[in-house]
Backbone bond lengths (Angstrom), bond angles and torsions (degrees), N, CA, C in turn:
res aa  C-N    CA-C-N  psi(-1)  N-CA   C-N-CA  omega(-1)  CA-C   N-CA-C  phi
1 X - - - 1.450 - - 1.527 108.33 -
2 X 1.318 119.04 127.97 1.401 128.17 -167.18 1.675 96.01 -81.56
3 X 1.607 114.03 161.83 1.441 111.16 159.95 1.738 126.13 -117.18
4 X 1.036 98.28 169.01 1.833 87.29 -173.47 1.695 107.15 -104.44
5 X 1.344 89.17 -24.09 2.142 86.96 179.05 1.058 97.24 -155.70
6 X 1.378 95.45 163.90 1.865 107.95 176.32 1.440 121.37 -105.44
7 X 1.349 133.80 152.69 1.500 120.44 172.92 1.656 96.23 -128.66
8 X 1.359 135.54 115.27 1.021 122.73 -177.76 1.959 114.71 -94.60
9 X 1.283 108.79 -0.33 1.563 102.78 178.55 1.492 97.84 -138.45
10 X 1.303 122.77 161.84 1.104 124.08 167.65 1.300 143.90 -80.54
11 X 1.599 82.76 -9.57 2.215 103.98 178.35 1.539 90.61 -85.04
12 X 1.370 134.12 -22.36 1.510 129.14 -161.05 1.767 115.95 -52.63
13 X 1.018 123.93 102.30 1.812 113.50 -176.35 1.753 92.87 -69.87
14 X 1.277 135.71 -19.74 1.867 124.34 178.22 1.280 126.38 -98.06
15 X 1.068 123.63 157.47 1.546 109.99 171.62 1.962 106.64 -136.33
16 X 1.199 90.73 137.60 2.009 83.36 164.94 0.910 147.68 -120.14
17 X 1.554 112.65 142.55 0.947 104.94 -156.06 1.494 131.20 -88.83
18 X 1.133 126.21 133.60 1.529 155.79 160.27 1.438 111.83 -8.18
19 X 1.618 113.52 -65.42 1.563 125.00 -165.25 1.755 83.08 -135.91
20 X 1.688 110.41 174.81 1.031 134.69 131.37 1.681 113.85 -7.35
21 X 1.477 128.74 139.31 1.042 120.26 174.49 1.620 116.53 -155.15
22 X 1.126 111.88 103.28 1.763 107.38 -159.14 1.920 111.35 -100.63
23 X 1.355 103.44 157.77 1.625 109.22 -156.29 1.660 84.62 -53.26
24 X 1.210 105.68 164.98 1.454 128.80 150.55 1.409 100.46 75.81
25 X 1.601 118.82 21.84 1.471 108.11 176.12 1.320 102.95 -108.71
26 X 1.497 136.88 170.00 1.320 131.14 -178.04 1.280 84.48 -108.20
27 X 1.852 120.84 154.28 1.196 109.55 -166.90 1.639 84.92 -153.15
28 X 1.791 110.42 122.38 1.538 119.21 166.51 1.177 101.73 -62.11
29 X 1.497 104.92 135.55 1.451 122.69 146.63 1.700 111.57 -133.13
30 X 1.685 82.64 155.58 1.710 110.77 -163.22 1.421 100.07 -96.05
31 X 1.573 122.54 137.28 0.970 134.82 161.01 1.664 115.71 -145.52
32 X 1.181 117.03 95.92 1.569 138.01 -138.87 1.875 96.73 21.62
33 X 1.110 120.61 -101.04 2.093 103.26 -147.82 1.566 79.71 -110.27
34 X 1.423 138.91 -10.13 1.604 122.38 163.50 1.781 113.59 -65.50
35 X 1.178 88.92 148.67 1.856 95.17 171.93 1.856 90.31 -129.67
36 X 1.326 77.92 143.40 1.842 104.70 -174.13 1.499 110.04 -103.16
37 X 1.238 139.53 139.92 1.898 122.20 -173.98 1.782 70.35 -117.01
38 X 1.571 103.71 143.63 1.437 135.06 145.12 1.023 113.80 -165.11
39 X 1.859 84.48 131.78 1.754 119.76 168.86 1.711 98.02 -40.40
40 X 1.523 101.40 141.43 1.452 112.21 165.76 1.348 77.74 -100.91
41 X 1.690 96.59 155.00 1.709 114.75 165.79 1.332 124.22 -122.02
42 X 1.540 111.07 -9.03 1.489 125.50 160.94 1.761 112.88 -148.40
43 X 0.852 119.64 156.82 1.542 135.11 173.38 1.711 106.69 -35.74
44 X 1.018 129.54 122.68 1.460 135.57 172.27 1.488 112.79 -132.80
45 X 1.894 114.01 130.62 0.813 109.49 -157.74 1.868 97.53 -92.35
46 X 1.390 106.26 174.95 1.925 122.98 167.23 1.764 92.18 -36.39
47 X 0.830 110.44 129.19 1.463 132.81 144.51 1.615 102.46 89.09
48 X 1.096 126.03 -11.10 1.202 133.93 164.94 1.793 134.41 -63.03
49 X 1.304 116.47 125.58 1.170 100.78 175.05 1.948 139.57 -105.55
50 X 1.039 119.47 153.21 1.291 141.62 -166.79 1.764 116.46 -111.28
51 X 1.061 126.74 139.92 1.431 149.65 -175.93 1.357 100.53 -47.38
52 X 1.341 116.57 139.16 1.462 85.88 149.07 1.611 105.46 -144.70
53 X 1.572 91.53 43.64 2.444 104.16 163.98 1.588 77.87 -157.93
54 X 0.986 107.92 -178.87 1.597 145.85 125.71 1.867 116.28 -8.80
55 X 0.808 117.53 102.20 1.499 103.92 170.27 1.402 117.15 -138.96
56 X 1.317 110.32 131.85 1.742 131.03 -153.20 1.597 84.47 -78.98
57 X 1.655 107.20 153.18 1.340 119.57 135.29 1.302 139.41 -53.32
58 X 1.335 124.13 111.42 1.400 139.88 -156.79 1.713 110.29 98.18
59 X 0.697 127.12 -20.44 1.397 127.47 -165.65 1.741 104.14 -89.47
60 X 1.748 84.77 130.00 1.677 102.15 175.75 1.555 124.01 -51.23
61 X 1.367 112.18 132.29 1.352 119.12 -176.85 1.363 98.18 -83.49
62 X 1.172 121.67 141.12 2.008 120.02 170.32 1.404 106.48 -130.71
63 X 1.259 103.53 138.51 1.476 111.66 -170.73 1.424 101.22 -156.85
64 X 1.772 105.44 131.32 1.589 111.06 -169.16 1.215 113.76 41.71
65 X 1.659 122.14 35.70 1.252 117.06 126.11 1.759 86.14 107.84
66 X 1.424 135.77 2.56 1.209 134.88 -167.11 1.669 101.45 -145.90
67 X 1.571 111.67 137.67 1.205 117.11 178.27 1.688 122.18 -64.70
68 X 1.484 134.82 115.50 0.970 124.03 -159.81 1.701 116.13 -115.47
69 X 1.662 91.02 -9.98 1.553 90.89 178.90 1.711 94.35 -175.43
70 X 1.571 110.15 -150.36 1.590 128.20 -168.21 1.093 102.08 -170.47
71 X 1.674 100.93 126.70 1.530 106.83 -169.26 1.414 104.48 -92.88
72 X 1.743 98.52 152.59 1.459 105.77 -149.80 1.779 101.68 -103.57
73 X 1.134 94.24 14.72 2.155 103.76 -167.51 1.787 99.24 -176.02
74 X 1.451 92.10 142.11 1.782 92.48 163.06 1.553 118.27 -25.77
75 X 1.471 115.21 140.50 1.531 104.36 153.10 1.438 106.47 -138.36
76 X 1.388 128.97 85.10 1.120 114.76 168.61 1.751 121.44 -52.42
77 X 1.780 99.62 171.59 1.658 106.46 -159.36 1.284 94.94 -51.84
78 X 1.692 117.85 162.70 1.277 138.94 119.26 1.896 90.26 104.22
79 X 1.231 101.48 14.76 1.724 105.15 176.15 1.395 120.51 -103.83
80 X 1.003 100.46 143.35 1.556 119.93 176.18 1.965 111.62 -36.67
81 X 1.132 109.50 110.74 1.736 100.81 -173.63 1.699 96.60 -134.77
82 X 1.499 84.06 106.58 1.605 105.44 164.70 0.981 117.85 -159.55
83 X 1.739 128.51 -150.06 1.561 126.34 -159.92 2.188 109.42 -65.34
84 X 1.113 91.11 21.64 1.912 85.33 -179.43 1.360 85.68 -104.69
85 X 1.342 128.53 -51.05 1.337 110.23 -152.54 2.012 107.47 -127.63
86 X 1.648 115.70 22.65 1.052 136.24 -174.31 1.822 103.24 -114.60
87 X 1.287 119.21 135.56 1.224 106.60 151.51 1.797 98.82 -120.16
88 X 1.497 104.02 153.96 1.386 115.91 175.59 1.869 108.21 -69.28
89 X 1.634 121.99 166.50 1.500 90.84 175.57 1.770 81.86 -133.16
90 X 1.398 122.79 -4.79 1.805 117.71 177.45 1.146 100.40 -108.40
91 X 1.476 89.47 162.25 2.089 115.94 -143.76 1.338 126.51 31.95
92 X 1.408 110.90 29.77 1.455 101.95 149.94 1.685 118.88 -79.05
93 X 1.180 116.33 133.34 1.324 104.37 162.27 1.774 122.94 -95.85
94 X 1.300 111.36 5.80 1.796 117.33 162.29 1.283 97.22 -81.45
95 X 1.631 150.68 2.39 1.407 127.14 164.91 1.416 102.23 -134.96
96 X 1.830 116.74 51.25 1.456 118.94 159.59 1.818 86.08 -119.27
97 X 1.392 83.76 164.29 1.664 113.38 -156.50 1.734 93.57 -88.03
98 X 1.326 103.77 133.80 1.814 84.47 174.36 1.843 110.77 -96.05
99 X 1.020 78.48 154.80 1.900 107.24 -163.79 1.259 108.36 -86.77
């Protein structure tokens, strides 16, 4: 059985995806020997990642097990999550502390 995305930690709210991934498909994802089913809800491209709950505004995106950003708008499950509705939070220097 092939998979459609990967989840490599278990705190991770995203997963990525594998191939191409279009709305309305149910799409396996791997998280060591469990497979997870989530509804896609829009088209997601190769290497890109997608929801896989509910995720509030302000709240840290985690991916491979490490915080990678804060989402900047609702993203309900199975949606497209990147630079529209992600902000990055490393190497900015507007959110280092001044010294």
């Amino acid at each position: 059985m092939s998979i459609d995305a990967i989840i490599l930690r278990g705190k991770d709210n995203v997963a990525t995806a594998v191939q191409d991934l279009k709305a309305g498909q149910e799409a396996l994802a791997r998280l060591d020997r469990e497979l997870c089913k989530i509804i896609i809800n829009e088209d997601i491209p190769y290497g890109h990642k997608f929801t896989l709950r509910d995720v509030a505004c302000g709240e840290e995106i985690v991916k491979y097990g490490e915080v990678i950003g804060r989402a900047t708008a609702n993203i309900l499950s199975g949606y497209h999550a990147h630079v529209q509705n992600i902000e990055s939070l490393r190497g900015r220097g507007d959110l280092q502390k001044e010294r």
